[in-house]
Structure formats: C-alpha cells, structure tokens
VOVEXTOR-373638 format. One record per residue (C-alpha): residue in one letter; x, z negated, y. Coordinates in steps of 0.05 Angstrom, whole numbers, plus 5000, padded with zeros to 4 digits. Layout:
// residues N
AXZY ...
This chain:
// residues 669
X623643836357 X628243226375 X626543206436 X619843156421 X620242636375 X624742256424 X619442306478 X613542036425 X618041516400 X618841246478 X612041416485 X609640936429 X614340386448 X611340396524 X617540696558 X613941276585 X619341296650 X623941506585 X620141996557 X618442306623 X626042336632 X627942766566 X621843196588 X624743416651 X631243546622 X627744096576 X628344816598 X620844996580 X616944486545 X612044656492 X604744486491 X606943856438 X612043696488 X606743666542 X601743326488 X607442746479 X608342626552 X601142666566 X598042126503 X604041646540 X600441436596 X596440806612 X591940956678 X587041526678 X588741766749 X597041976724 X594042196664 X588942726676 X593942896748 X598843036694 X594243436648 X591943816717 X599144046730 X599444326659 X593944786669 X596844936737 X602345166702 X599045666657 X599645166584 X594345336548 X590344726526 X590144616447 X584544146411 X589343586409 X591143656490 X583143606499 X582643006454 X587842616486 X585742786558 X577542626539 X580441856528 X581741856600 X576142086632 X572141496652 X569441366721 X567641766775 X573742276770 X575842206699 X567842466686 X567843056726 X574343236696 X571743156624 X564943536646 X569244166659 X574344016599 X567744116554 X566244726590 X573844986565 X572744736508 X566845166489 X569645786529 X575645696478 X571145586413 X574344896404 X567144616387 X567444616314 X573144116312 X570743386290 X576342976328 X574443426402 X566643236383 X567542476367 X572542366435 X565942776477 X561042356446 X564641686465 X565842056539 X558442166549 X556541516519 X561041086566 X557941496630 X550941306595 X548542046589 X546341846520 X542842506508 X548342946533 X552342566480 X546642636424 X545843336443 X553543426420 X553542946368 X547543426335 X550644026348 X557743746299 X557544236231 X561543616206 X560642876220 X565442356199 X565141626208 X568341626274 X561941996298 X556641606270 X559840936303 X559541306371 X553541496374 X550940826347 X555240406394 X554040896454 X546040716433 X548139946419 X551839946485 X545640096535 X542239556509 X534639396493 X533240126525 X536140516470 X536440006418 X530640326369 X534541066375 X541840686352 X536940246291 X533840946275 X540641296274 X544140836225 X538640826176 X539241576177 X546841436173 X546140996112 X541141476078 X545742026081 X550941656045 X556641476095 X560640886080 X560940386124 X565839946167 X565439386220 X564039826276 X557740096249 X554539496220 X556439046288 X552739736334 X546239596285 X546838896285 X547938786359 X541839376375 X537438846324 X538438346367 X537438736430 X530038896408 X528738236377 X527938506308 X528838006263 X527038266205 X531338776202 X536338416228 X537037956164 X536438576122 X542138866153 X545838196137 X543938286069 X548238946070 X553938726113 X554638166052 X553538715993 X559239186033 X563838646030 X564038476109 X560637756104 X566237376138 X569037906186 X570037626248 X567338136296 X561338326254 X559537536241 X560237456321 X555637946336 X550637646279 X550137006307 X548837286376 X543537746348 X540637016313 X541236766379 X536537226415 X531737196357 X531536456376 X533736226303 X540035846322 X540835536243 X541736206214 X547036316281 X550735676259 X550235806182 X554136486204 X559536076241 X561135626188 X562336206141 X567836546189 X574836396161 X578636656223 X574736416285 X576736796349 X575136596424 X568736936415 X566636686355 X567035896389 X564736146454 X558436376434 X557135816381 X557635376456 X553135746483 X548235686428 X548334926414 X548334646486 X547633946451 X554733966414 X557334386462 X563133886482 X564633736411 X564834446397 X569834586448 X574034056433 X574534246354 X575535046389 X581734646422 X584034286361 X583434946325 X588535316364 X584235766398 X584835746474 X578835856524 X576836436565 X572636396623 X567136596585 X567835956546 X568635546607 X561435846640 X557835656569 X561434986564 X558434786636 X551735086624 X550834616566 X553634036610 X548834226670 X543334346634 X544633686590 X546133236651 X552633046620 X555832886700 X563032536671 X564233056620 X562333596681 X567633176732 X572633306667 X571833946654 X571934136727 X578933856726 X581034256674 X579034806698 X583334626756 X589834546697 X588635206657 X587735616726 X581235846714 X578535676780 X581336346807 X575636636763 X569736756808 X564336616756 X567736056730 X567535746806 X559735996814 X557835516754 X560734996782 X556435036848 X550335066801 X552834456765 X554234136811 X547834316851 X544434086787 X547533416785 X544233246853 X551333246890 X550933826937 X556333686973 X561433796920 X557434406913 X559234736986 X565734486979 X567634906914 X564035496952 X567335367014 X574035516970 X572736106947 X577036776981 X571437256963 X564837096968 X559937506922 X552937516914 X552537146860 X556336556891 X551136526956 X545136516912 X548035896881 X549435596942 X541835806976 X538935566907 X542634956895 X540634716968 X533334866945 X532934456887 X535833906930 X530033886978 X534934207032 X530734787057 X533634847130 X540434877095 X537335367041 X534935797099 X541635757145 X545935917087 X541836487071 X543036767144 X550336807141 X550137087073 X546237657103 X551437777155 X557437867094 X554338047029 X547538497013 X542438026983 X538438156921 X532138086887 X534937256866 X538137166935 X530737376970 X526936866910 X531336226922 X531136297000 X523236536993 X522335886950 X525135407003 X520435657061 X514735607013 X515234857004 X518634627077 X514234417117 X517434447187 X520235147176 X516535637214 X512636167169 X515136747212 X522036727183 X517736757111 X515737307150 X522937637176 X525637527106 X519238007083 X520838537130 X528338537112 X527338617038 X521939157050 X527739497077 X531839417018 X526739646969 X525139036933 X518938886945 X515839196883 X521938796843 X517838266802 X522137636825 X520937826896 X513137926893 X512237256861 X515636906910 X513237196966 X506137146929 X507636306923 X511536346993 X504836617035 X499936216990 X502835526988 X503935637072 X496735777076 X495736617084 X491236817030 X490537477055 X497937627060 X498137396995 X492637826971 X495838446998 X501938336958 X498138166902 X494538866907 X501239166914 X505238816855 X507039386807 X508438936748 X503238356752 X506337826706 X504337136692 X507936826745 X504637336798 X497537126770 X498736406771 X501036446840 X494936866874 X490936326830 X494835726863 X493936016931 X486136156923 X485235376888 X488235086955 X483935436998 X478435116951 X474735866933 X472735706863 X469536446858 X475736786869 X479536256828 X474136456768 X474337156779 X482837256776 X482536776710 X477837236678 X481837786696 X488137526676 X486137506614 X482838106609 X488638486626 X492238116566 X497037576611 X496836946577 X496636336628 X500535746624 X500234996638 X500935176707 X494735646715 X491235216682 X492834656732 X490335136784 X483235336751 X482334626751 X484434386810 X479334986839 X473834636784 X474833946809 X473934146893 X468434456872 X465333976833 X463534396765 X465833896716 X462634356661 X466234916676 X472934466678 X471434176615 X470934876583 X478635036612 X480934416592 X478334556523 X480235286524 X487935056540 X488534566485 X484634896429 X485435676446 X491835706473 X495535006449 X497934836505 X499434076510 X496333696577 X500633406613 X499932846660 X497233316721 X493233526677 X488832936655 X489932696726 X485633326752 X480533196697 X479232436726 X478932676792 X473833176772 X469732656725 X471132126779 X468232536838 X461932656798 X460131936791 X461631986720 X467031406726 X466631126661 X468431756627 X473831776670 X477231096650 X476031266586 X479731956591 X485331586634 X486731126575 X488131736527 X493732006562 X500632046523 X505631446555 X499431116595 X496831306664 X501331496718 X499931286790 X497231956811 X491331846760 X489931146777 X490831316860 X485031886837 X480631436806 X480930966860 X479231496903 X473031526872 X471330816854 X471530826934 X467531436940 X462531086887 X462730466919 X464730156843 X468029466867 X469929166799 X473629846769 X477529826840 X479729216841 X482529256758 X486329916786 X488929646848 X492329076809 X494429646769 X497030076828 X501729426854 X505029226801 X506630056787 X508430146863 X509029516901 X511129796957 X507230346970 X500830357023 X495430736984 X491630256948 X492229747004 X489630127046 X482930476998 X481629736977 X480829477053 X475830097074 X472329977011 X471529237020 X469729447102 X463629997081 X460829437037 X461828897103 X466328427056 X470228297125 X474527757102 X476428137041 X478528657088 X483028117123 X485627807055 X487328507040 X491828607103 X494827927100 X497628137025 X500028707051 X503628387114 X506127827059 X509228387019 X512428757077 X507929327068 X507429817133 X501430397129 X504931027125 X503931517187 X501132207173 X505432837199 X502333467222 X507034077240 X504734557292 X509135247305 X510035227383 X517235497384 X520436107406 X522236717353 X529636537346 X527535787329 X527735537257 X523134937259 X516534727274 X514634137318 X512333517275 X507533047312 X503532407297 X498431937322 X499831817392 X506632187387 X510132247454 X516032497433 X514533177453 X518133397526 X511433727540 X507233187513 X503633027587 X501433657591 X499033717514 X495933027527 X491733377585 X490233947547 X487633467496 X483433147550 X480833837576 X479034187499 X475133457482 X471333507556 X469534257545 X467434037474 X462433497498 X460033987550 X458134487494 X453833957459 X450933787515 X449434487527 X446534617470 X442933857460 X439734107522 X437834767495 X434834417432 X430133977481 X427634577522 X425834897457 X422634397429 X418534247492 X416034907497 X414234887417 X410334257441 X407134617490 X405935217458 X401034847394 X398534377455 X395135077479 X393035317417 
C-alpha cells in the first residue's frame, strides 16, 4: 500500500524515473501497482509497451488498466492496440462500465470511425455527461460532414434532461457554425446565457467563430466584448474577423498581457495583406523576427504571400529561400505569388523544382495552370505536360484543377480540349461554366455561348459578373444587340448584379458596332465614376467604323488628355481622316503625335517553333530579323505567297474557262 501510494504520488508530480524505481524494488507488484506505473507516462509508445509487458506477464487487466491504456491509443499503433483492448474488454464483460465506454468513444472518435464510436456510445446501459460530450465533440470534430448528427445528438441530450457544461455547449455551438445554421446557432446562445456560461471563455470563443462563418461579424464582436478573461484565442480570432482593426486589436491583445501565437501572427498579416497596410507588414515582419516566430513554417508562408501581395517579389523568394524545409504549402506561395506579379516564366520554373522535392496538389497544379493560361510566350505543351502529370496524380476530377485547366486550354485557344474536360468535370461549378463560356465567347460561337448559359442555369448555377461579361462579349461579335440587351437586363434586375465598367464598355461596343452610336454615348455617360478609356477607345472604334467625324474627334480629345501617351487614338483618328481623303488632317495628326513624342506601338505575334524541352515561344514582328533562321523563314515567306498567287491564278483561270463555255453553251441554244 505505501509503495503504491509512493509510486502515484511521483507519478502525479512527473517523476515517473521515481516511481518506476520503487516498482522494481517490489517483489510482485499488484495490478494497482502496475495501474500506478502505467497512468505515469507521457508518450503513447512507453505506455502501451509497458501495458504489453503486463499482459506478457500473465496481470490480468481490470476496467481501470483498460481506461488508462485507451488514453494512449492514438495513431497508427496506439489504434490497433485499442481495437484489440475492446475485443478483451468484451471477452471479459467489462462493457457495462461507463468510464471503459466514455475512454472507447473518445478512441474511435479521434481515429474518425464515428460510427464505430456511436455504435458503442448506443450500446452504454448508462450515459453520463462525459459520454454525451464525446460523442458530440467526436461529431463537432469532423467538421461540416457530421455536423447535423452532433446538432441532432445534443438536442436529444438536452431533451433527456442532462445538465450541461462548457464542453457540450462549445461541440453544438462549433457544429452550428460548421453547417451555417444560424438560427440555431443564436438559440443555443440563448441557452448558454440561461445555464449561466455567457462569459466563459472557451464557449464565447467558439461563438464568435460560429458568428464568423455565419458571416455576422457584430454579433462575433458583441461576444468579445462580453468576455472578462480574454485568452490568445479569444484576440486571435477577433483579428481574424475584423481585418480593418486588426493592428489595433493586436496591439490592445499586447497591452492586455496576452502574448501571440503563431496563429495570431498568420491572422494579423492576412488583415495587413489583404488591407495593403505595407509599413505595418515591414513591422510586423520584424517582430516576428524578435519573438522567434519565424521558425514557424506557416508563419514564414504568409509572409511570401504578403509580401507577394505587396508587389515586392523579391522579398518574397528571399523569405522562401530561408526556409530549412520546404512544404507544399510554401511552393504554392512562391508559384502563386510569381503569378499575380505577371512573372509566369518564374511561375512555371519554380513550379519545376518543386516537382522534383515536394508532391504538388490540387492549388500547386491551379496557380502554375493559371500562369500558362495568360503568358503568352510560354509554349502550350507544358499546359499540356502539367495535364498529364496531374492525371497521374488523380486530380483531375478535383474542382480547382478542372477549372483551371478549363481557363488554361480556353484562354490559349483549344476549345476542344477544353470541351473534353468540361464533359469530364464531375462537379461543374460556377467557375467551370464561366470558363467553357469564356473560351467559346473568344472563339466568337455565339450558339454555343447561348446554349451553355441556358444550361447553366438550368442546372441551377447562378452566373456571376464574369459570365455575364462573357455572354456579352459573345452578343457583341455577333452583333445581336437585342439579345445583349436582354442579359444586360437579366444581370441587373434578376440577379442584382452591379455593372461594372467592362461591363458598360461591352454594351457600347455592341450599340456602337450596330450604328446605333448615339445610344451609345448616351449609355457611356451613365456609367458610375465616368467612362474609362477602354469605353471611349470602343466607341472610337466605331465612330471609325461609322465614319462619324464629329463624335471622333470629341473622344479623341477625350482619349489624350486620359492617356497622352498612348498610340491608339492617334492612330484610329489618322485612318479615319485617310478613308474620308482629309490628307492633311492625316498629316496634322502625325505631326501631333511626333510633337508629343508619341511612337506607334509594334504588334507581337508568338509562334511555337521550339524543341519539347524549351519553355518559350518565339515572338516576332513586322519585318523582325531577329530570328537565326529568319533567311530561310523570309524564303519560305516568299515561296507560301508565290504558291498562293499561283492558286488564284489557277482557279481565276478556271473561272474564265467556265464561263466561256457557259457563253458558248446559250450561244448554241
């Protein structure tokens, strides 16, 4: 008996080399004895080896022996171990006990065999509170997948009687918030006031997260002011939440007494990336640097985002470049940060040495799929490469991946590529039918564009301002200004979606092209802030088109003083004043330009000549030269135009003959 207590008192105080000492020294240990030693130990491995060599050695196990060995059996080994401890325990009748079903309930929950651990949490004669609040945080825990069966489970709780304590009300509340259920949400507010938990700390954190997802953030910050003893959680995920007083936030956190996690660092800088707050990001980086939180790896991937973000890439490969492990997660920042900076080669490089360390994912394949989509001068076939490498992986059905391979093959030009894995997208969200729209609007097939709107909405996906830009783009080529004055309509009124700039630019355009060119200076004047230069370039475009000299002239003046250094209107005022023969107009025209230092930007094609290992294409202009083959492309040229006149000749020739014998033919008759 003394021994025993020695051993649990060393055990309790954390000296379990102590207690393992007095148990050696005993001549034949009981089963408490073994019990002591056993509920002593920190790491699952020693403990469930030291409950092994206890059965080895013929102790039988007791209810309290399988209790205290269940609390080790996580992962892999512990599992298995605590699979065939249940087994025991039912060959030994041990099932009845409450404390043996409560610890096999939390076991199965933390594997996520939720109904293995229902199944015994059914089977209990006798539930206490501990059991309830496993099976509802085992529910809680997996997320919006089981979080109906954990609501559902403590209204049957609370129906039955059971009093409740923090732990149960923070598994409903969390599993409200998982499922977006507001309502019941606040209801269950209304109780956690009425059972006298209003300003607990855990269950008020968990209630402004929950008010968080339900996008509500007053009734989140109305829940943080009521807190009396603010934790690191409680601050960090009121920072997260209010992105605009973030800073202010953390500084009061500081002032306060609480001290940061990294948690709170990666919320702090989202609000200052997302904000554009670039000093208080520089400050914040540096103390990071002070409170040695840089050795956290997400703490250093949110500063290449930032950082990214804040147009300053550099900074952003030089953080990453620091880093001792690099994970996933830190190369898709990298390959996306490049991205948004208009770096695509760099995008697609990086992207090739993280292959060669690190497996890529479903975000890895979207930012690096992205950057092809939109460079121009990287071949398609590494699009291509990138598609055969993830098909290996098995994420092609993933819905991230199809939609950017969907915008990757339609912005580079293969609608049936794109097409096919349309046809094959398992999940067809909105971004997946807004980009095989896109991709069938540039290739100017109004049908299709018509048909896969209809559909769309058929199949109940709501488009956005995007899609709509694509219907009408498709509208405008085509020249239907009816049917693009029903979209237009249909966006605003049916699905209140504001127009944006693009929007009313397409509409002009459309209007424009149709002659109807007063309707569309009337429609330019309505938009919000004033016409952009991309309307007024369009309605020039059409004035030309028109031949309409006076509107031209009003928007060219307009076009100058916007952009006086661009070429465009310049250059659609001279041709305009040339078709009508206004010569020295045309020459007045050019002598403003020269007097303004205004060059005529050159056009760039791109043409994929190179080998399979190369990563660009060749770019080429007017009389470009530059090419090491460019004789022999230049008599290639020369050979393709003479074959070309030689074919209408041919066929000039064949016209005439026909004709003649026509001729001859009625001169008979």
């Amino acid at each position: 008996m003394v021994s025993n207590s020695l051993m649990k008192m060393y055990c309790k105080s954390g000296n379990l080399g102590k207690a393992l000492l007095v148990f050696e020294n005993l001549s034949h240990p009981d089963v408490v004895s073994w019990n002591t030693v056993l509920s002593g130990f920190q790491e699952s491995v020693d403990a469930l080896s030291f409950a092994s060599s206890m059965h080895f050695r013929g102790i039988v196990f007791d209810p309290v022996t399988c209790t205290t060995a269940l609390a080790f059996c996580w992962g892999d080994h512990g599992f298995l171990f605590g699979w065939q401890l249940h087994s025991l325990m039912v060959k030994c009748g041990f099932g009845c006990e409450v404390f043996l079903g409560n610890a096999l309930v939390t076991m199965y929950s933390r594997r996520g065999m939720l109904e293995e651990a229902r199944r015994v949490f059914d089977e209990m004669p006798i539930k206490d509170l501990v059991s309830w609040n496993a099976m509802i945080s085992g529910y809680a825990q997996e997320g919006e997948c089981y979080g109906l069966e954990a609501i559902l489970l403590f209204v049957n709780m609370v129906r039955k009687g059971m009093s409740l304590d923090h732990v149960s009300l923070t598994g409903a509340v969390s599993a409200c918030g998982y499922t977006r259920n507001l309502e019941l949400g606040r209801q269950i507010h209304g109780l956690v006031q009425k059972v006298g938990y209003g300003t607990h700390v855990s269950v008020c954190n968990v209630l402004m997260s929950t008010y968080s997802k339900c996008e509500v953030p007053k009734d989140a910050k109305a829940v943080f002011q009521l807190i009396s003893n603010r934790n690191v959680v409680s601050w960090t995920t009121m920072i997260s939440i209010d992105d605009k007083d973030a800073v202010s936030l953390f500084n009061a956190m500081r002032m306060d007494g609480v001290y940061p996690n990294d948690v709170t660092f990666i919320g702090l800088i989202h609000a200052i990336t997302i904000r554009g707050l670039e000093t208080e990001g520089l400050l914040l980086h540096g103390l990071c640097i002070k409170s040695c939180f840089l050795s956290e790896q997400s703490v250093f991937n949110s500063l290449i985002t930032m950082y990214a973000k804040f147009g300053n890439i550099e900074e952003s490969k030089k953080i990453f470049e620091q880093l001792n492990y690099r994970e996933t997660i830190s190369w898709n920042s990298l390959i996306s940060g490049y991205a948004q900076n208009g770096k695509y080669k760099e995008a697609f490089l990086t992207f090739l040495s993280a292959a060669k360390e690190v497996k890529p994912n479903q975000y890895t394949f979207g930012s690096v799929l992205n950057a092809i989509a939109v460079a121009e001068d990287i071949s398609l076939k590494h699009g291509q490469r990138c598609h055969s490498h993830l098909l290996k992986l098995g994420l092609s059905t993933d819905p991230i991946v199809s939609g950017a391979l969907l915008d990757m093959y339609g912005k580079r030009g293969d609608i049936i590529e794109s097409q096919r894995v349309f046809n094959e997208t398992l999940e067809r969200t909105q971004f997946a039918w807004t980009a095989i729209i896109s991709a069938y609007a540039r290739h100017g097939d109004f049908k299709s564009v018509m048909s896969l709107y209809t559909e769309m909405k058929r199949e109940g996906s709501s488009p956005d301002s995007v899609t709509f830009l694509s219907v009408l783009a498709a509208c405008c080529r085509k020249g239907m200004v009816d049917d693009g004055h029903r979209v237009f309509d249909s966006m605003v009124r049916k699905h209140s979606i504001e127009p944006t700039s693009e929007h009313y630019s397409i509409m002009v355009d459309m209007l424009g092209r149709a002659g109807r060119l007063e309707e569309a200076e009337e429609l330019m004047h309505q938009i919000p802030g004033g016409p952009g230069l991309s309307v007024l370039q369009s309605l020039l475009g059409s004035c030309r088109l028109h031949g309409n000299m006076e509107m031209a002239e009003k928007l060219v003046c307009s076009l100058i003083e916007m952009d006086p250094a661009s070429s465009g209107p310049y250059v659609l005022m001279a041709n305009l004043y040339a078709e009508k023969g206004k010569w020295e107009k045309v020459a007045e025209v050019r002598r403003g330009m020269r007097g303004r230092g205004v060059k005529k930007e050159v056009g760039f094609s791109w043409v994929d000549v190179s080998s399979v290992d190369s990563l660009y294409l060749h770019g080429f202009s007017s009389g470009d030269r530059s090419h090491p083959e460019s004789e022999n492309i230049c008599r290639m040229a020369d050979f393709l135009g003479l074959q070309m006149r030689l074919s209408k000749e041919s066929k000039e020739k064949e016209g005439e003959g026909y004709h003649n014998n026509q001729s001859k033919t009625k001169s008979g008759i």
